[in-house]
ROSE-4610 file (N, C-alpha, C; in Angstrom, 1 decimal, always signed):
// ROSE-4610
residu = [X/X/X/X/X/X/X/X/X/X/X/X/X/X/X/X/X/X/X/X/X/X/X/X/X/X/X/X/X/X/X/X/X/X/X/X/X/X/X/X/X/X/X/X/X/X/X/X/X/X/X/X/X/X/X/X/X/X/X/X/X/X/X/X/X/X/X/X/X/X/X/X/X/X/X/X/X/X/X/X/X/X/X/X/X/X/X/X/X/X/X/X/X/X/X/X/X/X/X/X/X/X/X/X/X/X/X/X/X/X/X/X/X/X/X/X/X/X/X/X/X/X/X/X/X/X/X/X/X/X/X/X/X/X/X/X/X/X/X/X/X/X/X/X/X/X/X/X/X/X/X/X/X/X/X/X/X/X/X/X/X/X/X/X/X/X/X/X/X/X/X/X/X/X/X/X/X/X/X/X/X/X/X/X/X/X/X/X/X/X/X/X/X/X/X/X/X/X/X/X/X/X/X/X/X/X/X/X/X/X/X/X/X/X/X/X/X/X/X/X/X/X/X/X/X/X/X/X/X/X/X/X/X/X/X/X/X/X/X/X/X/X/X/X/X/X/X/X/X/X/X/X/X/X/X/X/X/X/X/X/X/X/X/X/X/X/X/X/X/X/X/X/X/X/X/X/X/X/X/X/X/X/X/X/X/X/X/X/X/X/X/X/X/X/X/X/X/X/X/X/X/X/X/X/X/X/X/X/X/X/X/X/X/X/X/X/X/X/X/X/X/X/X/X/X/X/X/X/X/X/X/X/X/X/X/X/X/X/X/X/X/X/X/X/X/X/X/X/X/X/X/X/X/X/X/X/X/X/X/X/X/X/X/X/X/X/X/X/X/X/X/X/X/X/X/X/X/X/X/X/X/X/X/X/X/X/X/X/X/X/X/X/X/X/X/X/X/X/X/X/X/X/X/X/X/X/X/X/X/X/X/X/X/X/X/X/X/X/X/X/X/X/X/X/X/X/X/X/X/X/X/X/X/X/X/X/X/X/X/X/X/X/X/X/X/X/X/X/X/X/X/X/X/X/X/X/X/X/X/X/X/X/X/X/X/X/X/X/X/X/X/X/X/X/X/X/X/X/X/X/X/X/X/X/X/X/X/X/X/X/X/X/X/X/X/X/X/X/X/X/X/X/X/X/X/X/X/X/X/X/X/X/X/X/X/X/X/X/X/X/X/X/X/X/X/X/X/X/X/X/X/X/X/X/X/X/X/X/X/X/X/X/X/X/X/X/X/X/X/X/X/X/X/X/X/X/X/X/X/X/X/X/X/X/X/X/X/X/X/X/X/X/X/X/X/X/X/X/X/X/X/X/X/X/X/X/X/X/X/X/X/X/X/X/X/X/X/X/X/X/X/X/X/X/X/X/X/X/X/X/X/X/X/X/X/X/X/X/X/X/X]
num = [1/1/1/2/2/2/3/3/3/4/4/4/5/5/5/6/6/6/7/7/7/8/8/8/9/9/9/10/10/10/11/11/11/12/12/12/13/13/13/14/14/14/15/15/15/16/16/16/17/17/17/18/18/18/19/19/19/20/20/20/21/21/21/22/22/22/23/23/23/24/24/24/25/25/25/26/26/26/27/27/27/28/28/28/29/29/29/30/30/30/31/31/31/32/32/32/33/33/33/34/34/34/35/35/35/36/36/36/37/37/37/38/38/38/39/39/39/40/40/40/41/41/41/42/42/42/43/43/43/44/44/44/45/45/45/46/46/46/47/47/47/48/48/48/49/49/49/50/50/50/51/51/51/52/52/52/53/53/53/54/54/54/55/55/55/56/56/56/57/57/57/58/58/58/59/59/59/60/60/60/61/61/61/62/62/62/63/63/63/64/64/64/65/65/65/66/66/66/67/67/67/68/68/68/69/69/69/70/70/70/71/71/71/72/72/72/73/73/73/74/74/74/75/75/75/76/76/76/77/77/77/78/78/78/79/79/79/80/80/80/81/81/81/82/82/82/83/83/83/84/84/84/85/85/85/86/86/86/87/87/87/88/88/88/89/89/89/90/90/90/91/91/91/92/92/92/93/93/93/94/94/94/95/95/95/96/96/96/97/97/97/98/98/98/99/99/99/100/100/100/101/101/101/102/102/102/103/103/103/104/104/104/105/105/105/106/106/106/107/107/107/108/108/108/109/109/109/110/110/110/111/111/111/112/112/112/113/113/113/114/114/114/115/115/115/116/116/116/117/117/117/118/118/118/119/119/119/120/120/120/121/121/121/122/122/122/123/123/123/124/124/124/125/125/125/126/126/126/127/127/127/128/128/128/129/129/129/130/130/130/131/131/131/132/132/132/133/133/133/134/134/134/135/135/135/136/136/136/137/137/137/138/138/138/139/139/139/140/140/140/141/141/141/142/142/142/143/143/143/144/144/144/145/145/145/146/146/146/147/147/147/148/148/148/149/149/149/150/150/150/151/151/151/152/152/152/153/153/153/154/154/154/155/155/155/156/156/156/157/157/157/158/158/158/159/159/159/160/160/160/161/161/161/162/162/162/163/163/163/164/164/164/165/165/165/166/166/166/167/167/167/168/168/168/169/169/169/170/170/170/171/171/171/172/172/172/173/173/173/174/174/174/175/175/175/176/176/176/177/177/177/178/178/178/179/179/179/180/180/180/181/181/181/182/182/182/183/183/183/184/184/184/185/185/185/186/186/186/187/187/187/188/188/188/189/189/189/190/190/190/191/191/191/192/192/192/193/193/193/194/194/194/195/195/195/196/196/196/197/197/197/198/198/198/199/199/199/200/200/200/201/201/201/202/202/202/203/203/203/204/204/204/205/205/205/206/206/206/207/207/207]
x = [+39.8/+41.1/+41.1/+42.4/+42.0/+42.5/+41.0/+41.2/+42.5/+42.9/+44.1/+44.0/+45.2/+44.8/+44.6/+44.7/+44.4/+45.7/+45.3/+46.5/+47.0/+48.1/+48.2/+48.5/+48.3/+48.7/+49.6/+51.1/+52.0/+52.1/+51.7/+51.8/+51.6/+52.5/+52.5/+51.4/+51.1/+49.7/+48.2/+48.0/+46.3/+45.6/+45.4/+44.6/+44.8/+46.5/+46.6/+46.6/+47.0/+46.5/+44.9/+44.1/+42.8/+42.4/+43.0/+42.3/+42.6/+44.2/+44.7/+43.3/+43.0/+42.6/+41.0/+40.7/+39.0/+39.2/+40.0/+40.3/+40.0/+41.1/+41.3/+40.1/+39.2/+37.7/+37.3/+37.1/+36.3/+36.6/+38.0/+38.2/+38.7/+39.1/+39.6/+39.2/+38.7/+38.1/+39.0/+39.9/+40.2/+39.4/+40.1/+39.5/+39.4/+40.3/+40.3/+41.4/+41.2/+42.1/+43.0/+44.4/+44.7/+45.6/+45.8/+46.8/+47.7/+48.7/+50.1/+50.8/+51.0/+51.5/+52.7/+53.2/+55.4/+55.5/+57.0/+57.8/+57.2/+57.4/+57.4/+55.8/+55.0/+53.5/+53.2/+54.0/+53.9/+54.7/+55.6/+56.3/+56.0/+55.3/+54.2/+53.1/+52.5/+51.5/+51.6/+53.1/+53.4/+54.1/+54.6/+55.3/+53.7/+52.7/+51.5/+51.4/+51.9/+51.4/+50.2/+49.4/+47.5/+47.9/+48.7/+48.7/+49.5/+49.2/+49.6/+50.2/+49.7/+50.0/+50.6/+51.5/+51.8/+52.2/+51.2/+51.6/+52.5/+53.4/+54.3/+54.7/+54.9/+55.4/+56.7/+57.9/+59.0/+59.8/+58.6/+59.1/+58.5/+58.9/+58.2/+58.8/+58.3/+58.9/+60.5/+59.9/+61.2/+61.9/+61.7/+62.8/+62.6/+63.2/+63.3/+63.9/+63.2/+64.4/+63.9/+64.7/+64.5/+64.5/+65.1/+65.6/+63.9/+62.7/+61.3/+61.7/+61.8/+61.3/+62.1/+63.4/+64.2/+63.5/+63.4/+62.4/+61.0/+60.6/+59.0/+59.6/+60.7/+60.6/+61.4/+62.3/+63.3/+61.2/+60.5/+59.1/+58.4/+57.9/+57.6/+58.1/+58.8/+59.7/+58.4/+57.3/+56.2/+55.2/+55.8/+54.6/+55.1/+54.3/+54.4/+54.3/+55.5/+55.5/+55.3/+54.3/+54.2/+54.7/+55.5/+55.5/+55.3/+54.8/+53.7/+54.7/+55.4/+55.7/+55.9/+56.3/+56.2/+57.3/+58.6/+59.6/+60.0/+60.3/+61.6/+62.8/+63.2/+64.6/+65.9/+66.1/+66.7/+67.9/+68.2/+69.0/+68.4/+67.2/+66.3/+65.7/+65.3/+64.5/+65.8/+66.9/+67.9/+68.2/+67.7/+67.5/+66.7/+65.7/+64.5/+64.1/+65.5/+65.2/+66.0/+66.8/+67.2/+66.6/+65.1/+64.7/+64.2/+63.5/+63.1/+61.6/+60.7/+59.6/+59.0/+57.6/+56.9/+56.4/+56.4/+55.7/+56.1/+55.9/+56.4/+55.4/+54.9/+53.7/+54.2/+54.3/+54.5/+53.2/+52.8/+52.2/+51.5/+52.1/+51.7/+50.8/+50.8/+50.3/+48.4/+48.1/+46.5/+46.0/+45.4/+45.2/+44.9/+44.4/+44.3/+45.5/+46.3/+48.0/+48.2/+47.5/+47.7/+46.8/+45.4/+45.3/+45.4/+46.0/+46.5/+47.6/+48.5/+49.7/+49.5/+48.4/+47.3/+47.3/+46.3/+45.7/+47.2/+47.8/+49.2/+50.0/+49.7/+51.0/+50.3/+48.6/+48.1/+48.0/+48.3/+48.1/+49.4/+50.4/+51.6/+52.5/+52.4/+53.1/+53.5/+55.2/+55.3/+54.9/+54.9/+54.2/+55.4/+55.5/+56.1/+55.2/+55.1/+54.3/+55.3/+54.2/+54.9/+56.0/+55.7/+56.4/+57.8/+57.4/+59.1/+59.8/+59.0/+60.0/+60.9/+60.4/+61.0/+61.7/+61.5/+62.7/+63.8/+63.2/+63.9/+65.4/+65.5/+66.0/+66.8/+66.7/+67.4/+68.9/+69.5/+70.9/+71.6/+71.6/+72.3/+73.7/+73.6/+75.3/+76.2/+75.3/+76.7/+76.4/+77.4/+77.2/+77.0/+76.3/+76.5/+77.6/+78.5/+79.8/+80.3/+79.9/+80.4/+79.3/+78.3/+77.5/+77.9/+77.8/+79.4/+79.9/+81.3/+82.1/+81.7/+80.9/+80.3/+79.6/+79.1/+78.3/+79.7/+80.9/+81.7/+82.4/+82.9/+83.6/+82.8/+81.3/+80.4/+80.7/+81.1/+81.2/+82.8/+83.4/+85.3/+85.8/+85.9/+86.9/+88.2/+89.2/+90.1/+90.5/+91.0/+90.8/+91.6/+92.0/+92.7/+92.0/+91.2/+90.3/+88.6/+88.7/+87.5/+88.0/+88.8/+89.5/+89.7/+89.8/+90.1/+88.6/+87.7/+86.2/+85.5/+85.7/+85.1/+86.0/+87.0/+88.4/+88.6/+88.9/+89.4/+90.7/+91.4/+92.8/+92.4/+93.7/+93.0/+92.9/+93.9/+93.6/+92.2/+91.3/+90.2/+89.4/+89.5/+88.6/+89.3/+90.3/+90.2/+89.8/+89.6/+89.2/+87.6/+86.7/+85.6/+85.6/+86.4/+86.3/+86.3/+87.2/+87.0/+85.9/+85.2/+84.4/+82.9/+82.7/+81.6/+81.7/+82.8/+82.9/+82.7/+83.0/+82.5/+80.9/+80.4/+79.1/+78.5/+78.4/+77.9/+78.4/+79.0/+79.4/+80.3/+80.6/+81.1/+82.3/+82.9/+84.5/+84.7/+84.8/+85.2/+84.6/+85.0/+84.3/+83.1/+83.3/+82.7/+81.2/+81.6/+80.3/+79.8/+80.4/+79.7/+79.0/+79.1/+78.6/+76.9/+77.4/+76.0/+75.1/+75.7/+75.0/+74.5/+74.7/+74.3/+73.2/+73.2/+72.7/+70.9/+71.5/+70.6/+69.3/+69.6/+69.3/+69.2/+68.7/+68.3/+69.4/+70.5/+71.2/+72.2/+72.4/+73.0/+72.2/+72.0/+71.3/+72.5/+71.4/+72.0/+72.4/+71.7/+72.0/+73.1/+73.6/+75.3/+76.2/+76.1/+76.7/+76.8]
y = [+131.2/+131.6/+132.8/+133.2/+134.2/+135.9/+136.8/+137.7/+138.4/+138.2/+139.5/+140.7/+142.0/+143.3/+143.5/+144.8/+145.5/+145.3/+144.7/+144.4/+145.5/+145.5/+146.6/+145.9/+146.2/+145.5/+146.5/+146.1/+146.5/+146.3/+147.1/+146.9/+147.9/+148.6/+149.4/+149.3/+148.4/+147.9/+148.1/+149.2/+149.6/+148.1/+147.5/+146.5/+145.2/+145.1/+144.2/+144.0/+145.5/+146.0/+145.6/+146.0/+146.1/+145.2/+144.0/+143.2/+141.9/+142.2/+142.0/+141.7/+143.0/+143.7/+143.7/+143.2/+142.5/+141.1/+140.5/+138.9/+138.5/+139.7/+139.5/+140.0/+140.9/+141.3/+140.1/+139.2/+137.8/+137.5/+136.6/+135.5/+135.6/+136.9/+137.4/+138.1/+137.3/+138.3/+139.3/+140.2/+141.8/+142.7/+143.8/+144.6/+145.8/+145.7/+146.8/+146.4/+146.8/+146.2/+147.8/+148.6/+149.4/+149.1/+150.0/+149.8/+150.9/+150.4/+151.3/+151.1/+152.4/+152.1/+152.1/+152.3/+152.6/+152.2/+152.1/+151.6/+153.5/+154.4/+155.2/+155.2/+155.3/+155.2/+154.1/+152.9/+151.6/+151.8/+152.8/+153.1/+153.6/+154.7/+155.5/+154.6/+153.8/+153.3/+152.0/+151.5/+150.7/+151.3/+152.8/+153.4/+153.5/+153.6/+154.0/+153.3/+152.2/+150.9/+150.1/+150.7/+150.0/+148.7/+148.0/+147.2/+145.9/+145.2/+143.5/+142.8/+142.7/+141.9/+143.0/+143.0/+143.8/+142.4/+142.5/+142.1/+142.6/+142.4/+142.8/+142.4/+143.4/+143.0/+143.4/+142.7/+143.1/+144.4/+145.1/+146.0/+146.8/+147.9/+149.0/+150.4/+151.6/+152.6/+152.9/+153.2/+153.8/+152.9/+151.3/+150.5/+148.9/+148.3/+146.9/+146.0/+144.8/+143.6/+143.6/+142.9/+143.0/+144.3/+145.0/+146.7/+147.1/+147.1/+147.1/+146.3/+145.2/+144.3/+145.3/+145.5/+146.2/+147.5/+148.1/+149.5/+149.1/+148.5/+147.9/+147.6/+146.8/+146.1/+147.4/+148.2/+149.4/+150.1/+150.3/+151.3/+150.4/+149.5/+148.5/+147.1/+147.2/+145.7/+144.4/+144.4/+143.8/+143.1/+144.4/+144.0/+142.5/+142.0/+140.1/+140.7/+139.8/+140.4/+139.1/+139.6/+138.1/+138.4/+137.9/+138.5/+137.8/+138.7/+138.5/+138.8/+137.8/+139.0/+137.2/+138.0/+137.6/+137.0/+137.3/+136.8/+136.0/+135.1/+133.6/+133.5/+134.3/+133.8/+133.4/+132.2/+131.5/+132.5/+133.6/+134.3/+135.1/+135.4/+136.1/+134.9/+133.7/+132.8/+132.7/+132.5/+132.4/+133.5/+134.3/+136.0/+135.4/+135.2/+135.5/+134.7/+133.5/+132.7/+133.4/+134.2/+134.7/+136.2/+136.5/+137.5/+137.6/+139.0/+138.8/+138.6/+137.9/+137.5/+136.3/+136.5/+135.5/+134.3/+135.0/+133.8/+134.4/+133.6/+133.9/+133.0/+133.4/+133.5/+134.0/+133.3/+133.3/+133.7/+134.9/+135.3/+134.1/+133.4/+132.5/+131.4/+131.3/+130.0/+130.3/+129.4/+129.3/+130.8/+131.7/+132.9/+132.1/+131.2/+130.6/+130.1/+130.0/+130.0/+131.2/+132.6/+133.6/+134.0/+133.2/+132.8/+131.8/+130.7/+129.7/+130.3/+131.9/+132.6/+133.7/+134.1/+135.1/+134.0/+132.9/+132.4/+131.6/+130.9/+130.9/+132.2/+133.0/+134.4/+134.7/+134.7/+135.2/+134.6/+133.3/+132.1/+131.8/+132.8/+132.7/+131.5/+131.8/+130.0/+130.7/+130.5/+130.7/+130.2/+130.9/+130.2/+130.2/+128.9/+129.1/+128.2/+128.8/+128.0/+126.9/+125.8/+124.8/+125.1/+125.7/+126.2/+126.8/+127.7/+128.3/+127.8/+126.6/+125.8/+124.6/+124.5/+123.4/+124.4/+125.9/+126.5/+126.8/+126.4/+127.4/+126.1/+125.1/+123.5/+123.7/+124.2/+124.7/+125.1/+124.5/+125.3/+124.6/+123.9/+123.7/+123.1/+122.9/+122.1/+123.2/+124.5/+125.3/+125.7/+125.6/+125.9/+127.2/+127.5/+129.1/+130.0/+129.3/+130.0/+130.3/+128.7/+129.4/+130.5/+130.3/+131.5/+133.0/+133.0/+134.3/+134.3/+133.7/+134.1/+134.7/+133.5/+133.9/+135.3/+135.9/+137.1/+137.9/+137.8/+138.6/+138.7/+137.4/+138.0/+138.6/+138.5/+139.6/+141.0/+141.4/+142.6/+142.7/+142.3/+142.7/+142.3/+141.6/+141.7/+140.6/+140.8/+139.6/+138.6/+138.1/+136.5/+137.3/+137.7/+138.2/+138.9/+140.2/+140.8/+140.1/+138.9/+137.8/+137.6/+137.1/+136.2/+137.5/+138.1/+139.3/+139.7/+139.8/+140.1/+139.1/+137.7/+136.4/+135.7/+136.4/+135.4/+134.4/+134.1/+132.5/+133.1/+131.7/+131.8/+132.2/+132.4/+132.7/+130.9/+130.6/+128.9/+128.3/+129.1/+128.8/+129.5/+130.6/+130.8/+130.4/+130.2/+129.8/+128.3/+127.4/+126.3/+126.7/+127.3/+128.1/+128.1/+128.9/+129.5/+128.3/+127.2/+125.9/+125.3/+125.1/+124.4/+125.5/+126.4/+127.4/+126.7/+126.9/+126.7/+124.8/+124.2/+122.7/+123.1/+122.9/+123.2/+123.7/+124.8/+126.1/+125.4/+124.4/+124.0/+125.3/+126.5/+127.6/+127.4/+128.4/+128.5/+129.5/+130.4/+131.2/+132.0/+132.4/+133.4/+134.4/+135.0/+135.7/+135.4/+133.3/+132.8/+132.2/+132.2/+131.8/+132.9/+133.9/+135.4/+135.0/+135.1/+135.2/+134.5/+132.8/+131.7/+131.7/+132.1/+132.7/+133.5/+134.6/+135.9/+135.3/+134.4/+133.7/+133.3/+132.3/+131.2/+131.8/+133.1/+133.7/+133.5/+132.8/+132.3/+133.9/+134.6/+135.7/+136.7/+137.8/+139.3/+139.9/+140.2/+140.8/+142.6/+143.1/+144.5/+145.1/+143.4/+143.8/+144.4/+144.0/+144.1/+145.9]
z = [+145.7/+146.1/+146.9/+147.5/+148.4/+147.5/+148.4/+147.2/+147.0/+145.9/+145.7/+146.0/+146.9/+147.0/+144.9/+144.9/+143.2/+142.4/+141.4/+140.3/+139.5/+139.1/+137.9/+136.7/+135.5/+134.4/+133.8/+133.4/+132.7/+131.3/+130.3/+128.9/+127.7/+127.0/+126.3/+125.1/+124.5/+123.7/+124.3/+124.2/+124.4/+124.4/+123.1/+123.4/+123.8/+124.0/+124.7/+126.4/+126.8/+127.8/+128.5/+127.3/+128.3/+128.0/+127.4/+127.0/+128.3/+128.5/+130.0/+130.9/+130.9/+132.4/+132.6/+131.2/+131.1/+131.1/+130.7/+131.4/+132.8/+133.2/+134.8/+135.8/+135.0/+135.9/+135.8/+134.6/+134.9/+135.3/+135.5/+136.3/+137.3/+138.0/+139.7/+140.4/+141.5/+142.9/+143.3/+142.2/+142.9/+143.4/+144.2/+144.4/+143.1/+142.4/+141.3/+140.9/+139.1/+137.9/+137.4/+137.9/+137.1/+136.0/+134.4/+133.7/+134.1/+133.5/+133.0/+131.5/+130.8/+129.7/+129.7/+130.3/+130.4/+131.9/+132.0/+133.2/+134.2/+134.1/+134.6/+135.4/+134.7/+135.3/+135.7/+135.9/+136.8/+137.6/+138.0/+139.2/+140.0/+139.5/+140.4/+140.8/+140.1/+141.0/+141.8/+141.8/+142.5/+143.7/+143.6/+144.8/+146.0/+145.6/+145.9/+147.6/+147.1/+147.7/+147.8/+146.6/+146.9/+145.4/+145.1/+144.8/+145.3/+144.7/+145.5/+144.3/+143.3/+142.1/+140.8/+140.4/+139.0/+137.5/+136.7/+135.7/+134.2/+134.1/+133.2/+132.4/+131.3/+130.1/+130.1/+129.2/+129.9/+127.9/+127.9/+126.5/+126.1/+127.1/+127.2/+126.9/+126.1/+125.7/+126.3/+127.2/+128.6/+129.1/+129.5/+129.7/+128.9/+129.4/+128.7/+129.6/+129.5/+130.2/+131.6/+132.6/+134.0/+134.5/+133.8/+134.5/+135.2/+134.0/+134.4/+136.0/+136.1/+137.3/+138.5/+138.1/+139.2/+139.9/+139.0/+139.4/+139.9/+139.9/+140.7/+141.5/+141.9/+143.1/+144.3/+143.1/+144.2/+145.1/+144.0/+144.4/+145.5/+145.3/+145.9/+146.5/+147.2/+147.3/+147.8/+148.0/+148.7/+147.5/+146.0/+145.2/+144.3/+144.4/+143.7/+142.1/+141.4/+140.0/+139.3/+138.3/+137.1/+135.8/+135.3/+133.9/+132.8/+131.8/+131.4/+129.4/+129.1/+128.0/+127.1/+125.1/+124.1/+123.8/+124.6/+124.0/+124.6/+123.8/+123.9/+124.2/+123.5/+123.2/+124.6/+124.3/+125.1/+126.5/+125.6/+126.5/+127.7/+127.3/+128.3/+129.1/+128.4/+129.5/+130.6/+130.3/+131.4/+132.2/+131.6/+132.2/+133.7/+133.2/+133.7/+134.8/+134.7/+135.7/+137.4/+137.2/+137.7/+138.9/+137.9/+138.1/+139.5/+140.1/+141.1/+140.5/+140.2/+139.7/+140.6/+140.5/+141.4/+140.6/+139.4/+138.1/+136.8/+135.7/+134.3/+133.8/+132.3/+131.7/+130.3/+129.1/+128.0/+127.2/+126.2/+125.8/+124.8/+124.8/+123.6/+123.5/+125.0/+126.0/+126.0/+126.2/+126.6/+127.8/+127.7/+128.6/+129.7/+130.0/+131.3/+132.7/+131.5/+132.1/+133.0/+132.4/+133.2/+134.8/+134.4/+135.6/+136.6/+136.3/+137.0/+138.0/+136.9/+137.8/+138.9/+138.5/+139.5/+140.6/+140.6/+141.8/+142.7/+141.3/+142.7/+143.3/+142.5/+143.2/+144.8/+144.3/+145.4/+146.6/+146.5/+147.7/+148.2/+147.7/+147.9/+147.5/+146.4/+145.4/+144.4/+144.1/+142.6/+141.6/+140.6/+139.1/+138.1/+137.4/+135.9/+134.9/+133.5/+132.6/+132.3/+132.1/+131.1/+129.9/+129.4/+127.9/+128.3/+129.5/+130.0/+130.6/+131.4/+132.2/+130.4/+129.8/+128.9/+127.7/+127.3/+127.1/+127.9/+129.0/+129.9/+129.9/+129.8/+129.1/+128.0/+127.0/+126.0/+126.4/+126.2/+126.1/+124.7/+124.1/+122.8/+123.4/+124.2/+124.7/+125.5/+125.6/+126.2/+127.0/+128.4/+129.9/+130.1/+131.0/+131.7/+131.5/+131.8/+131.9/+129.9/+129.2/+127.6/+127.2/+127.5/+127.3/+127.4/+128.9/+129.7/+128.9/+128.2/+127.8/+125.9/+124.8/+124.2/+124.3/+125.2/+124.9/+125.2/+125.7/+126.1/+125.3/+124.3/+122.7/+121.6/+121.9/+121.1/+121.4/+122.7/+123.1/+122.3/+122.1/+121.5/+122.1/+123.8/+125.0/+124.4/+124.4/+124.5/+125.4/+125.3/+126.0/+127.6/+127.8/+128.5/+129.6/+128.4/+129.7/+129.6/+129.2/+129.5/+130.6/+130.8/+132.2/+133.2/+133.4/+134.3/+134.4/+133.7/+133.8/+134.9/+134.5/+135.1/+136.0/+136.5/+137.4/+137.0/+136.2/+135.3/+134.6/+134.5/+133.6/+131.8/+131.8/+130.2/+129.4/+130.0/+129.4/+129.3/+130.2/+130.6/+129.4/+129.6/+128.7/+127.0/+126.6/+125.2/+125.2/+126.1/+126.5/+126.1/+126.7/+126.4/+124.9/+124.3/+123.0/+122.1/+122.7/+121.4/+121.5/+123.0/+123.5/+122.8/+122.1/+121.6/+120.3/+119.6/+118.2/+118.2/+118.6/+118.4/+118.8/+120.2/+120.2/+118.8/+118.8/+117.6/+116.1/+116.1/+114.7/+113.9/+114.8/+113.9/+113.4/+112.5/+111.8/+112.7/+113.1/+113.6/+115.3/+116.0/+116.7/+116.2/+115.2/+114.2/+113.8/+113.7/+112.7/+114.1/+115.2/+116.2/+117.4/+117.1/+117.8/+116.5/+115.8/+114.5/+114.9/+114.9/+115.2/+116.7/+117.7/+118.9/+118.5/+118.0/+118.4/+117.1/+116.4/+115.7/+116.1/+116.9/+118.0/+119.2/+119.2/+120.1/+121.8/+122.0/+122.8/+123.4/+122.7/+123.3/+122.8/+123.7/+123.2/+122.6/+120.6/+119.7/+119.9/+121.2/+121.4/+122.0/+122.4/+122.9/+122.1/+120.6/+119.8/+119.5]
């Protein structure tokens, strides 16, 4: 494959870190393997510009989520991001599809998944694993848009300033609201925020 400039590995776990980054001496012609343990010392060394590849974990002291990807990419807009993280849950895989990311790599998967995502990032090919592309499939019957609205009656909003949030009638969204509760099998808004935030389908930190 063609050599990659120097990787950085993103990951607050010492040993999952170096354990990263002795994988990647075996199996990749880099020129040099750095870590970072937080979003802040991966920004510095992606501001640098001596990297090409950053692999990421997306849960780290100082940030969480895409926010990590956004600040790599504000430092480096050039650097190819893989990420590299543990979590499932359906609401992030939909996150994530959205991300500015070159590849995604589920912790759970065969380590060789991660370099199958190295050698396409580097040849200029996106990567997704098997496993995220078929969660990534998962919706339980509810559209993008009931989701939207779903994570938006987690937040308190009423139907009112739902529809003023998303430009839709309010008809629309309590259309939404019945169309959650059949899906979700719920009794209420209430048992269907639960049963969401359960089923990993909306982030429970909204709350």
């Amino acid at each position: 494959m063609t050599t990659p400039k120097n990787i950085l590995v993103v990951d607050d776990h010492p040993i999952v870190r170096s354990s990263i980054a002795a994988f990647l001496a075996n199996t990749c012609n880099s020129e040099s393997i750095a870590e970072a343990a937080n979003c802040k010392e991966a920004v510095a060394h992606a501001a640098s510009g001596n990297y090409g590849i950053a692999i990421v974990d997306l849960e780290l002291p100082d940030a969480k989520g895409t926010d990590i990807l956004h600040r790599l990419h504000q430092a480096c807009p050039s650097l190819r991001l893989i990420i590299y993280t543990m979590h499932e849950e359906p609401w992030l895989i939909r996150e994530l599809l959205n991300a500015k990311a070159s590849a995604i790599v589920l912790q759970g998967e065969d380590t060789m998944e991660l370099q199958t995502a190295v050698e396409s990032v580097t040849a200029g090919m996106p990567y997704f694993s098997q496993r995220f592309l078929t969660l990534a499939d998962v919706s339980y019957g509810l559209s993008d848009r009931a989701t939207e609205v779903l994570s938006l009656i987690a937040m308190g909003l009423s139907s009112r300033e739902i529809a003023q949030r998303i430009f839709v009638s309010e008809n629309t969204v309590e259309y939404h609201r019945k169309l959650i509760l059949r899906c979700l099998d719920a009794k209420n808004n209430a048992h269907a925020v639960s049963i969401a935030i359960a089923r990993g389908l909306i982030d429970g930190n909204i709350l």
